[in-house]
C-alpha positions in Angstrom: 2.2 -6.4 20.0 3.9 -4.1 17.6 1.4 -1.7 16.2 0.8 -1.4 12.5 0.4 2.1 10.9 2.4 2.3 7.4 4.6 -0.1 5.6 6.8 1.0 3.0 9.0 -2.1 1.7 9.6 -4.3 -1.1 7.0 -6.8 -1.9 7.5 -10.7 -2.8 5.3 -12.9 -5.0 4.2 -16.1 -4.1 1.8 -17.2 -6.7 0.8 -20.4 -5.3 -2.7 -21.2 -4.0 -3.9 -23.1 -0.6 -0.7 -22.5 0.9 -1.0 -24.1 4.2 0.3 -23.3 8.3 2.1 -26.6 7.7 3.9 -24.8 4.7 4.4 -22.0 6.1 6.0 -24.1 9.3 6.3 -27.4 9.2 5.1 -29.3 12.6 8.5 -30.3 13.8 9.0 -26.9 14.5 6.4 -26.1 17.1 8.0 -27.2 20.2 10.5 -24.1 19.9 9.2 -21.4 22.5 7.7 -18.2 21.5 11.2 -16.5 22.4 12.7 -18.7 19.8 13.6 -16.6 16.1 10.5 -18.4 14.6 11.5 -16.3 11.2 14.5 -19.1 10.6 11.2 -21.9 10.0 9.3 -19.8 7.6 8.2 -22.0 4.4 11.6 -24.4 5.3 10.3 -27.3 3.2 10.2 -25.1 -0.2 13.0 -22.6 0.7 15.0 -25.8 0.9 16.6 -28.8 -1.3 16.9 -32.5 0.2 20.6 -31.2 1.3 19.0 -28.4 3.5 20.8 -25.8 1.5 18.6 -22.8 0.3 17.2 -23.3 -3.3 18.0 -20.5 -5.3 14.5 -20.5 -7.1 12.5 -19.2 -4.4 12.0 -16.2 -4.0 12.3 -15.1 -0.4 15.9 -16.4 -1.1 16.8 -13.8 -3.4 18.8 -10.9 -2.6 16.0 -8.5 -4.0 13.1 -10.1 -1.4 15.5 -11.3 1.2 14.4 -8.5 3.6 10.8 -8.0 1.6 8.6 -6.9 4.4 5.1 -7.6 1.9 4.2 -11.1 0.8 1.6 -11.2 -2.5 0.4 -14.5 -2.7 -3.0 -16.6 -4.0 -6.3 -18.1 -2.3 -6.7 -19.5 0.3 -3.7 -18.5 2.4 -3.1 -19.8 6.0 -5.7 -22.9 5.4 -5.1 -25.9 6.6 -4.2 -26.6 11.0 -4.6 -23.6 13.4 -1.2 -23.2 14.7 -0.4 -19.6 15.6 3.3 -20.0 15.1 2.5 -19.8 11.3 2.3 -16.2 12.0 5.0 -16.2 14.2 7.3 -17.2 11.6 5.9 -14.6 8.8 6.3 -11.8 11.6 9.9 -12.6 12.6 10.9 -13.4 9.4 10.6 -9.7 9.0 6.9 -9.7 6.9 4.0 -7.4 8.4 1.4 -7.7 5.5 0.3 -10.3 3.1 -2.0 -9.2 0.6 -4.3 -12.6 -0.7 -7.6 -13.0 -2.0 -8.4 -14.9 0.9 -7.0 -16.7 4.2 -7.8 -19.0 6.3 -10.4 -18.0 8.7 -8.4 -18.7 11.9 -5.2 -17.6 10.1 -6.8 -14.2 9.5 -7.5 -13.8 12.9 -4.4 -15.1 14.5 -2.6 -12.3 12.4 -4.5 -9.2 13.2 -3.4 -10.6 17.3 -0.1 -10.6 16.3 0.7 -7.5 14.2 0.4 -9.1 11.0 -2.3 -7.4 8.3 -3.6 -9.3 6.4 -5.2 -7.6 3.2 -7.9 -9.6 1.0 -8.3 -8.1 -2.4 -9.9 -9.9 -5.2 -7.9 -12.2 -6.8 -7.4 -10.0 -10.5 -6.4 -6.9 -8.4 -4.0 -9.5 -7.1 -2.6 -10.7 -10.6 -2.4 -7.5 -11.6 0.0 -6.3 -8.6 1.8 -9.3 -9.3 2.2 -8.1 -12.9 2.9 -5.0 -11.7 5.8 -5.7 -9.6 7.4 -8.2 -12.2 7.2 -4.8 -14.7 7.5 -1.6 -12.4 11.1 -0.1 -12.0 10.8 -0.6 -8.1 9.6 -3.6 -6.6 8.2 -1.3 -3.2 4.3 -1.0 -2.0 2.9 1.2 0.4 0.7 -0.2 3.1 -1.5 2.5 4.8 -4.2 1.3 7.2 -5.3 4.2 8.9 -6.3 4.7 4.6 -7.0 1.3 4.6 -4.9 1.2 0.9 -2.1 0.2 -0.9 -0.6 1.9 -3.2 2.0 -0.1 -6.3 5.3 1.4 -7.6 3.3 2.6 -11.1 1.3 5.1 -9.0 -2.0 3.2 -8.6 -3.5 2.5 -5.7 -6.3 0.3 -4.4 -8.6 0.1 -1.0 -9.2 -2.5 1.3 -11.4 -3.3 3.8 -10.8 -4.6 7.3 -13.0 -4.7 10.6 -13.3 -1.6 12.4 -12.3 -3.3 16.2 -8.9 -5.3 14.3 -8.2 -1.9 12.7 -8.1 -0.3 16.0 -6.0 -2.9 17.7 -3.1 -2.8 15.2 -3.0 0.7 14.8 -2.9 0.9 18.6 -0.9 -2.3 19.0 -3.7 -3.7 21.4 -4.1 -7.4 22.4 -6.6 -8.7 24.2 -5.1 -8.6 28.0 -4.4 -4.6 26.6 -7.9 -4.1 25.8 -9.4 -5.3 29.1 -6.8 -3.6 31.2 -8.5 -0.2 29.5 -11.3 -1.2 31.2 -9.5 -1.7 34.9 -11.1 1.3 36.4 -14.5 -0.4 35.8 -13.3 -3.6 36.6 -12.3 -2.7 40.0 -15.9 -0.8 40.7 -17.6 -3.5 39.6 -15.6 -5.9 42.4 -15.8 -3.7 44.8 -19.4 -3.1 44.5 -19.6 -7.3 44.4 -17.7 -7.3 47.8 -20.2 -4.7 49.5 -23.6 -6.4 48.0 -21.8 -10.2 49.2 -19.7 -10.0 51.8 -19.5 -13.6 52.3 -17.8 -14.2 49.1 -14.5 -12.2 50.3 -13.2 -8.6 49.5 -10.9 -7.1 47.1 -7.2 -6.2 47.8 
């Protein structure tokens, strides 16, 4: 996966709480392949009128967070089904962090396999970076993980935590298969070893 070290791009609010994986991409969408632009599904059903045509009033639809590369958004983010193309469609459409004051358990993990950081902060550090952005000249954050902060267009900043192991794996952009191929050295004396105490089970290539 695309490793994750620092983020420096304009942030979008979405001030809405339990926003679901079916919001985020609706089910009819889930047959497309993993090679398919999943970005192009992201939050259809409310960037979208009845006609299909954008709707001006939301805000990844504006030219200012067209190309935002932060979502800010409320509690609860990523409930709802366990469908990983929910973070499909948040990673292609071009966003690598979204700050909430919580996620959906299987959400949260889904994105830290997939590039995605997801930063829980408590939900009045959250309204206040939503004020913040509405009232700062510049709409930009900066998203530091080996610091583990961000840091807001008025000069503050504020720490998060994340666990150690996910840490490692986006800053090294590590997925599972990657991590146990590290380990292939010890993989191989460990069959080899097998084949020489059990001969009858067969040997190693």
């Amino acid at each position: 996966m695309q490793a994750f070290r620092k983020l420096d791009t304009a942030a979008a609010s979405l001030t809405l709480a339990n926003i679901d994986t079916d919001q985020i991409i609706p089910a009819r969408f889930m047959r497309a392949p993993r090679s398919t632009d999943h970005g192009q599904f992201l939050f259809h059903d409310m960037r979208r009128g009845p006609d299909g045509e954008p709707r001006d009033d939301f805000v990844l639809n504006t030219p200012e967070f067209a190309k935002a590369g932060v979502l800010v958004a409320d509690t609860n983010f990523g409930c709802g089904s366990s469908r990983e193309a929910a973070v499909y469609a948040l990673h292609d459409a071009g966003i690598r962090c979204v700050i909430a004051p919580s996620f959906g358990d299987i959400f949260y993990s889904n994105a830290t396999k997939n590039g995605l950081l997801p930063v829980a902060l408590d939900r009045e550090t959250v309204k206040t970076i939503w004020r913040t952005l509405e009232t700062a000249n510049s709409a930009r954050i900066e998203i530091d993980l080996e610091a583990q902060t961000v840091h807001l267009p008025d000069g503050t900043t504020h720490g998060f935590e994340i666990d150690p192991f996910k840490k490692k794996c986006l800053l090294e952009g590590l997925v599972e298969i990657d991590l146990t191929l590290l380990h292939s050295d010890e993989i191989d004396d460990h069959e080899r070893a097998s084949a020489e105490a059990r001969p009858w089970i067969g040997t190693i290539g």
